[in-house]
N, CA, C, O and CB atoms as a CASP TS submission, in Angstrom:
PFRMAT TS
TARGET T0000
AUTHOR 0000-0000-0000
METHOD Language model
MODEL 1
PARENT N/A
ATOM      1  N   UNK     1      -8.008   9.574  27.600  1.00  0.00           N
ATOM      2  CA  UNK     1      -8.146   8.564  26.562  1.00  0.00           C
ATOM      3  C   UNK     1      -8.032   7.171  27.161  1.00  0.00           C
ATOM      4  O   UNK     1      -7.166   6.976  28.014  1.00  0.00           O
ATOM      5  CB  UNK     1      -7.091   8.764  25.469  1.00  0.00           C
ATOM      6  N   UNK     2      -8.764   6.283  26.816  1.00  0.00           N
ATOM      7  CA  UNK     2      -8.516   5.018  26.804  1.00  0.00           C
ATOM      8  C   UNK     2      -7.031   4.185  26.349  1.00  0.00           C
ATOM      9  O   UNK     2      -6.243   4.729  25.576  1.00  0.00           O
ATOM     10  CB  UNK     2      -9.507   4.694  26.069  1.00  0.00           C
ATOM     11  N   UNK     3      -6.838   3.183  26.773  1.00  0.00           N
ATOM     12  CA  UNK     3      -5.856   2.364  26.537  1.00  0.00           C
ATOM     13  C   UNK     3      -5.403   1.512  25.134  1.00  0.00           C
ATOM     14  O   UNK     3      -4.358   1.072  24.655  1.00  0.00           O
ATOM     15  CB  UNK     3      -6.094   1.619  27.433  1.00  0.00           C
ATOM     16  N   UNK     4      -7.529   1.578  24.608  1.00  0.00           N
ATOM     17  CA  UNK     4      -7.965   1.062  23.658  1.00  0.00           C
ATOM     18  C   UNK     4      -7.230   2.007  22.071  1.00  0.00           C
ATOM     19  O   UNK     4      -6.483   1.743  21.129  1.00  0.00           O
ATOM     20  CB  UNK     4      -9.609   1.069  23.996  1.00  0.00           C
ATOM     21  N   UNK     5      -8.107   3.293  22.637  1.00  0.00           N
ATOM     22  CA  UNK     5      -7.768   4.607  21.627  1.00  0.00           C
ATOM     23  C   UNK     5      -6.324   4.540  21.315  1.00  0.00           C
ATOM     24  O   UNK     5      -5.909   4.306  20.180  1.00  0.00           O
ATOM     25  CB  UNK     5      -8.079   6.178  22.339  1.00  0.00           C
ATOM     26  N   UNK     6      -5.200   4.851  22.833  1.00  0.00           N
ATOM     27  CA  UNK     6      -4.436   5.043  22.260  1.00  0.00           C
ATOM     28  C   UNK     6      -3.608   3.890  21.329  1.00  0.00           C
ATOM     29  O   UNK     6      -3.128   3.979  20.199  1.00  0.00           O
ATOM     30  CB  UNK     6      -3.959   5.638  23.046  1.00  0.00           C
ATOM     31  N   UNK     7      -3.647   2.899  22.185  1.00  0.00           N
ATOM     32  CA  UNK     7      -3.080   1.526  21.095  1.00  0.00           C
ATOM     33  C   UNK     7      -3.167   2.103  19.395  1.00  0.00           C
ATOM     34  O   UNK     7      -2.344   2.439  18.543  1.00  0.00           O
ATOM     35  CB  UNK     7      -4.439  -0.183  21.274  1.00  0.00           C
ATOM     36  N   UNK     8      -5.002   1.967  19.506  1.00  0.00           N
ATOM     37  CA  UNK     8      -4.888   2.584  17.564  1.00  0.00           C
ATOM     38  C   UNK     8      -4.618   3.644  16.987  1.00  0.00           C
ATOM     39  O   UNK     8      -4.722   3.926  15.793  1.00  0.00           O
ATOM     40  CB  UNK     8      -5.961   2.627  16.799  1.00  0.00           C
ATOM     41  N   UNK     9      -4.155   4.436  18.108  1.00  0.00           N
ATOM     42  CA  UNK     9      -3.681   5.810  17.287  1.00  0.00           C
ATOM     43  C   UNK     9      -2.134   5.434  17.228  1.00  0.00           C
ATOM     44  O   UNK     9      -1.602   6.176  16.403  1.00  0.00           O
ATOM     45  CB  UNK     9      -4.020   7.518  18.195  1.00  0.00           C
ATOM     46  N   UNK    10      -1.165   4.507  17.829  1.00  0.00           N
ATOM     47  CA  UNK    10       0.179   4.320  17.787  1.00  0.00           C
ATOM     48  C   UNK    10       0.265   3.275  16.572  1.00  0.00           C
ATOM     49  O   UNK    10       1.156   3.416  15.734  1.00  0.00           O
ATOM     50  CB  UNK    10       0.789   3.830  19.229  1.00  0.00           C
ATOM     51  N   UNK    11      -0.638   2.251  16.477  1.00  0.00           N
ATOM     52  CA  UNK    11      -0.798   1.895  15.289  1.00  0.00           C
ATOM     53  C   UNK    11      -1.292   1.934  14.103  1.00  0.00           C
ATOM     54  O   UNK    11      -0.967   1.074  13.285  1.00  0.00           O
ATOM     55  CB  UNK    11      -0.895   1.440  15.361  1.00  0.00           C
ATOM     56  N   UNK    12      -2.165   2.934  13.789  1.00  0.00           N
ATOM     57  CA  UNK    12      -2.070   3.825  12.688  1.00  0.00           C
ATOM     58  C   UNK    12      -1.191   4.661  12.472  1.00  0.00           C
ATOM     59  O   UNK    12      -0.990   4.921  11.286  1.00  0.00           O
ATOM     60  CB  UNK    12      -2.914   4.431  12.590  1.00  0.00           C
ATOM     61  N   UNK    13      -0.465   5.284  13.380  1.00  0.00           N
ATOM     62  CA  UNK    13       0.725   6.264  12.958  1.00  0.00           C
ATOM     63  C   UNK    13       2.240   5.513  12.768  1.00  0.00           C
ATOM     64  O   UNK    13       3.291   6.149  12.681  1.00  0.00           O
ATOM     65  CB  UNK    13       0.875   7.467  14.207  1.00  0.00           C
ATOM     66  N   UNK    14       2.145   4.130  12.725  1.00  0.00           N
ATOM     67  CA  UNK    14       3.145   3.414  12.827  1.00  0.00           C
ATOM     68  C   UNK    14       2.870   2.856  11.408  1.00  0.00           C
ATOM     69  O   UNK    14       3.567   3.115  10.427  1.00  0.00           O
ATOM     70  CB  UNK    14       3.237   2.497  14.092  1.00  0.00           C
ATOM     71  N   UNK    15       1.791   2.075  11.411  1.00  0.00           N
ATOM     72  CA  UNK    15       1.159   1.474   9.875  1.00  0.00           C
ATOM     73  C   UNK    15       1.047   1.754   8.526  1.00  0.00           C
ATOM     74  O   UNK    15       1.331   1.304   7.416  1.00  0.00           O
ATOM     75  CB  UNK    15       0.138   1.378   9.874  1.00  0.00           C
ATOM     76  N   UNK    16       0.152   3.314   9.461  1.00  0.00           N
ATOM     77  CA  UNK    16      -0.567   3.823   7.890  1.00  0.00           C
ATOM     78  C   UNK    16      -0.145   5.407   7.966  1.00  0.00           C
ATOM     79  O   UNK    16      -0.509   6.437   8.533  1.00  0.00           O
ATOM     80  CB  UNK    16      -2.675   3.611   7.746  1.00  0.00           C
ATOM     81  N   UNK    17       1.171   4.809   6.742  1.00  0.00           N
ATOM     82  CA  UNK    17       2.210   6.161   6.686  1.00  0.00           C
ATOM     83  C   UNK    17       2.614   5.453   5.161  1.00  0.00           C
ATOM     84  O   UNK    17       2.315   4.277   4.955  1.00  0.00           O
ATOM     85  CB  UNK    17       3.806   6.402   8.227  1.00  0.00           C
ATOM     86  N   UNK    18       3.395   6.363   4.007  1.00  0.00           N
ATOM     87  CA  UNK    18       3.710   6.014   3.076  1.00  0.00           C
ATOM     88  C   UNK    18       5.073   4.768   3.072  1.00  0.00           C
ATOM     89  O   UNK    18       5.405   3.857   2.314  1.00  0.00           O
ATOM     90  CB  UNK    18       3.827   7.228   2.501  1.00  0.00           C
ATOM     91  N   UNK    19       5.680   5.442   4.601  1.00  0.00           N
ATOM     92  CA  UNK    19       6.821   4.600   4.702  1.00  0.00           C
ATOM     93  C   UNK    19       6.685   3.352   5.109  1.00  0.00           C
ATOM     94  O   UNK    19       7.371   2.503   4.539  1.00  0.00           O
ATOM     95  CB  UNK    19       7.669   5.075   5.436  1.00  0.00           C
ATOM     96  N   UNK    20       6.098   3.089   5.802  1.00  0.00           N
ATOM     97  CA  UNK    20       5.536   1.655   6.175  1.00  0.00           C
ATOM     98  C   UNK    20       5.091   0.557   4.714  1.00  0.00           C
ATOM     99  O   UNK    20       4.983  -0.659   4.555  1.00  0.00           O
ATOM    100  CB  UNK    20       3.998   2.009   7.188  1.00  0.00           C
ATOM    101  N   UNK    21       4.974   1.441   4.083  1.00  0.00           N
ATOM    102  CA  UNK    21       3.928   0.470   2.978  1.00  0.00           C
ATOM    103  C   UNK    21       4.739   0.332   1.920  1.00  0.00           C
ATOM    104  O   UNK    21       4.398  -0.436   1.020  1.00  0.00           O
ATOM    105  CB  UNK    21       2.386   1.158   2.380  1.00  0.00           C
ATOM    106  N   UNK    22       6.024   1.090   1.833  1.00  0.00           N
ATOM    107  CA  UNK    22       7.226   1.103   0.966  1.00  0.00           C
ATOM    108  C   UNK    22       8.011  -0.301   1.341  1.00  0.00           C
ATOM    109  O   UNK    22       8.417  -1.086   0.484  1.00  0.00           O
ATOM    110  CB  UNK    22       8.191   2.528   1.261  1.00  0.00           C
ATOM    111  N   UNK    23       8.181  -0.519   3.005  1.00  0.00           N
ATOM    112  CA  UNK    23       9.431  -1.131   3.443  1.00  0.00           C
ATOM    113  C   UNK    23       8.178  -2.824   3.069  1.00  0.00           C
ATOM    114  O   UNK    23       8.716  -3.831   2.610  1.00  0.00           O
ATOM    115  CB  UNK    23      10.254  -0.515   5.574  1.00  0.00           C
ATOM    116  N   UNK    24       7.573  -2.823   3.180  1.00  0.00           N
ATOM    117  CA  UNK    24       6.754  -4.299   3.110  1.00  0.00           C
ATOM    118  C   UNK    24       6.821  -4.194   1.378  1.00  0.00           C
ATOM    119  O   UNK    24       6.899  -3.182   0.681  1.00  0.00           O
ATOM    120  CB  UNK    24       4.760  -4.366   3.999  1.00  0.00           C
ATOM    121  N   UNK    25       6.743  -6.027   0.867  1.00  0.00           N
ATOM    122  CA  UNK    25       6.944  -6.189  -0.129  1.00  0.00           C
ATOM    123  C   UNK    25       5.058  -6.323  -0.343  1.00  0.00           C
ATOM    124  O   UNK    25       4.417  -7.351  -0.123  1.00  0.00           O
ATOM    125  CB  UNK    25       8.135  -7.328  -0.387  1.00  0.00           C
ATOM    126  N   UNK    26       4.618  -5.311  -0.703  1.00  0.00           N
ATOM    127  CA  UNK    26       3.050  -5.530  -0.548  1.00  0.00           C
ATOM    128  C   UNK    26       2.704  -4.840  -2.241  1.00  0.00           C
ATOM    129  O   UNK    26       1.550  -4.625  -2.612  1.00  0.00           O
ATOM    130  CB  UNK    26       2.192  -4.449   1.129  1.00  0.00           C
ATOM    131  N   UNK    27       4.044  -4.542  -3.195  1.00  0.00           N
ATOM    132  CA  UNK    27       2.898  -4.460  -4.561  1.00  0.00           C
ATOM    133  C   UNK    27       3.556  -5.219  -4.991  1.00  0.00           C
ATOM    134  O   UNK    27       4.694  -5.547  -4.655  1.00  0.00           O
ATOM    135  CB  UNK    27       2.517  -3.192  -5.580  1.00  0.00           C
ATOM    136  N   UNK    28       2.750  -5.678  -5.987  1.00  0.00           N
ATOM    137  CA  UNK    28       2.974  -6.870  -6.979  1.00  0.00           C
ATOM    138  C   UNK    28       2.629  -7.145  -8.348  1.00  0.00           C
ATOM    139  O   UNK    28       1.965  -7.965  -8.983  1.00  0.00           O
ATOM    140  CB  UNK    28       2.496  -7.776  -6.526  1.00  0.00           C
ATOM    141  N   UNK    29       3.571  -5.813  -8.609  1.00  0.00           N
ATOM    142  CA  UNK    29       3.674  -5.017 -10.532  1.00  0.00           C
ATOM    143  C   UNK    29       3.136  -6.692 -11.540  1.00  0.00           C
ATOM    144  O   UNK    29       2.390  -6.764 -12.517  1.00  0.00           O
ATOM    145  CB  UNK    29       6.368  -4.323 -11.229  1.00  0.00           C
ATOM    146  N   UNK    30       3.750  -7.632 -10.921  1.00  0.00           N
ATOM    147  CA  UNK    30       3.917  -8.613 -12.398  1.00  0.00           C
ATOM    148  C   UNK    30       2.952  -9.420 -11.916  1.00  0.00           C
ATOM    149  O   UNK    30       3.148 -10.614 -12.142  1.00  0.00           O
ATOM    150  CB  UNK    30       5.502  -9.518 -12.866  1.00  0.00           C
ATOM    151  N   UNK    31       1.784  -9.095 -11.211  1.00  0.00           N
ATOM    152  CA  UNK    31       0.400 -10.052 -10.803  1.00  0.00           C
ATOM    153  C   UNK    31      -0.635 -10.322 -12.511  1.00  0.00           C
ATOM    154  O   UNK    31      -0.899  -9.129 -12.660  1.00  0.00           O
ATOM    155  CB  UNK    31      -0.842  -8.827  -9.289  1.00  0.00           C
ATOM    156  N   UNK    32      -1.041 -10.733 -13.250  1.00  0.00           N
ATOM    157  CA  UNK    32      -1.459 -10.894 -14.568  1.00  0.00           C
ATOM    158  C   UNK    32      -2.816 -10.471 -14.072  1.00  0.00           C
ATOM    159  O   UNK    32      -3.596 -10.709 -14.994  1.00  0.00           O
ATOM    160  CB  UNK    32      -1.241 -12.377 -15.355  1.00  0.00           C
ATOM    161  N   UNK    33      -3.348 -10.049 -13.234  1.00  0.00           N
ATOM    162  CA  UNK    33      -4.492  -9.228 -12.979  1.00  0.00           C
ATOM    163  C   UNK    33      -4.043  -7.879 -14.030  1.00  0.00           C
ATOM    164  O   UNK    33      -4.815  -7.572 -14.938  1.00  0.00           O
ATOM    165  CB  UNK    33      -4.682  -8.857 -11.151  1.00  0.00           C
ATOM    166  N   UNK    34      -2.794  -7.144 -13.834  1.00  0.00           N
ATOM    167  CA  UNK    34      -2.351  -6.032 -14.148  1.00  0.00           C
ATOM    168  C   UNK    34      -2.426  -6.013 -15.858  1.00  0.00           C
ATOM    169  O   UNK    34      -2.759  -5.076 -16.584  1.00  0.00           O
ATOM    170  CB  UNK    34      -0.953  -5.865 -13.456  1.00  0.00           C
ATOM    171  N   UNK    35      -1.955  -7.522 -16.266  1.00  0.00           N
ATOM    172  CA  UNK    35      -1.915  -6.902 -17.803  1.00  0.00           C
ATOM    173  C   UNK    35      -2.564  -6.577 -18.467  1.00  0.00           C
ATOM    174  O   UNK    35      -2.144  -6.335 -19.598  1.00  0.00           O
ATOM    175  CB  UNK    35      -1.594  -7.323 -18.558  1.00  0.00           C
ATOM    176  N   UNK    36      -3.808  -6.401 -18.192  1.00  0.00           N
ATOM    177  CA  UNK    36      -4.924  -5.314 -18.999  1.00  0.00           C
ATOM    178  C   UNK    36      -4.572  -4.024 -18.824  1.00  0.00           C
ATOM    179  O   UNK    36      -5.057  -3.102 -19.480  1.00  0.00           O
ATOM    180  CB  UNK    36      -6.466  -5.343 -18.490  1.00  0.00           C
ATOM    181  N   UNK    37      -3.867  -3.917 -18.091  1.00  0.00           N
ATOM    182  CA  UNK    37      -3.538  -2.136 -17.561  1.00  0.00           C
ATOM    183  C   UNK    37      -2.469  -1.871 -18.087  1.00  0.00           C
ATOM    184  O   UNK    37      -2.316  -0.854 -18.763  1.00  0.00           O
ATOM    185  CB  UNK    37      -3.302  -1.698 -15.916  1.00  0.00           C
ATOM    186  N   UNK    38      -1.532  -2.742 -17.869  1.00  0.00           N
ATOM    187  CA  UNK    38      -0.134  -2.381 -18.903  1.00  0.00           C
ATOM    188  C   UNK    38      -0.670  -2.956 -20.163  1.00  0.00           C
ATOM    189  O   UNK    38       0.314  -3.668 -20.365  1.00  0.00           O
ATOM    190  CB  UNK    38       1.562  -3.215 -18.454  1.00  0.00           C
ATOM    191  N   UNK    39      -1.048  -3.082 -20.655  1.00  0.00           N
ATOM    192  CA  UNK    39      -1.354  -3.210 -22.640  1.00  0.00           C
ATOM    193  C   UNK    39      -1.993  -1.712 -22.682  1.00  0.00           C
ATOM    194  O   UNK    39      -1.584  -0.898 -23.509  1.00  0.00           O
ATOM    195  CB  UNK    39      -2.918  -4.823 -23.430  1.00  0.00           C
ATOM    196  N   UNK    40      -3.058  -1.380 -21.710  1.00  0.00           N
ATOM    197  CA  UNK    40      -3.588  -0.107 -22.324  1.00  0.00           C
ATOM    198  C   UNK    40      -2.395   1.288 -21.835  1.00  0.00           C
ATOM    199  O   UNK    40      -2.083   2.225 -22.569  1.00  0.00           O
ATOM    200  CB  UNK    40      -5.396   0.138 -21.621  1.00  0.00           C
ATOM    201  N   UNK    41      -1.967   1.082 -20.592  1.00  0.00           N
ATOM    202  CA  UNK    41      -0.351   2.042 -20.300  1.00  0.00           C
ATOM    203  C   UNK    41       0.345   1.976 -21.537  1.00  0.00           C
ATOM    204  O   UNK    41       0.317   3.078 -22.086  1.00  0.00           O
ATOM    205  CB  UNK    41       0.872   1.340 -19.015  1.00  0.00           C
ATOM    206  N   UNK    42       1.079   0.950 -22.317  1.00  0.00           N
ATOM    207  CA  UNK    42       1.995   0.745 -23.219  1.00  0.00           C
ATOM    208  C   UNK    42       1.447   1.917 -24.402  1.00  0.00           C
ATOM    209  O   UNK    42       2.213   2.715 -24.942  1.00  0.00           O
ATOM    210  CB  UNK    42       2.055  -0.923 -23.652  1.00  0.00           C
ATOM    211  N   UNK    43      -0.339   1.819 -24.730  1.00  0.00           N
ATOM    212  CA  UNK    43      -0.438   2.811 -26.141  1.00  0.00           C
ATOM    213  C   UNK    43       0.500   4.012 -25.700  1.00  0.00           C
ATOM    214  O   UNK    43       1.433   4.373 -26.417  1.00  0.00           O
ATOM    215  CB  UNK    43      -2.244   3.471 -26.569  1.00  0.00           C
ATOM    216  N   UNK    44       0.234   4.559 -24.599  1.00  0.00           N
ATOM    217  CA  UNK    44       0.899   5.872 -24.200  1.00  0.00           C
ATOM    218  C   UNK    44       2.580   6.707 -24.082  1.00  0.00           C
ATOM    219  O   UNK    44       3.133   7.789 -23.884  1.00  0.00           O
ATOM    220  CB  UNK    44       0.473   5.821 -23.073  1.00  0.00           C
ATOM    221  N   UNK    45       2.888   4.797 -24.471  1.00  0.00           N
ATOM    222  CA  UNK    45       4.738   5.298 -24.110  1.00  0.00           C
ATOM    223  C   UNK    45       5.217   5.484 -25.221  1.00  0.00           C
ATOM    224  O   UNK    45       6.396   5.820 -25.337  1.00  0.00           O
ATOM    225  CB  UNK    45       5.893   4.183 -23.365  1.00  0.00           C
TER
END
């Protein structure tokens, strides 16, 4: 393997994992893009 390959295989297995994407503050529930989605979520609760 290349030097290239492996780099992106250590950083995809470092990156793109569920845990990685938990510890970063990367969702953003109260963005007002969303409130069309929570008004139609809410009929359901």
């Amino acid at each position: 393997m290349t030097a290239v390959v492996k780099k992106e295989k250590k950083q995809a297995g470092t990156k793109c994992n569920p845990e990685a994407s938990l510890q970063k503050d990367i969702w953003d529930f109260a963005h007002p893009v969303l409130n069309d989605l929570k008004s139609y979520l809410a009929m359901f609760d």
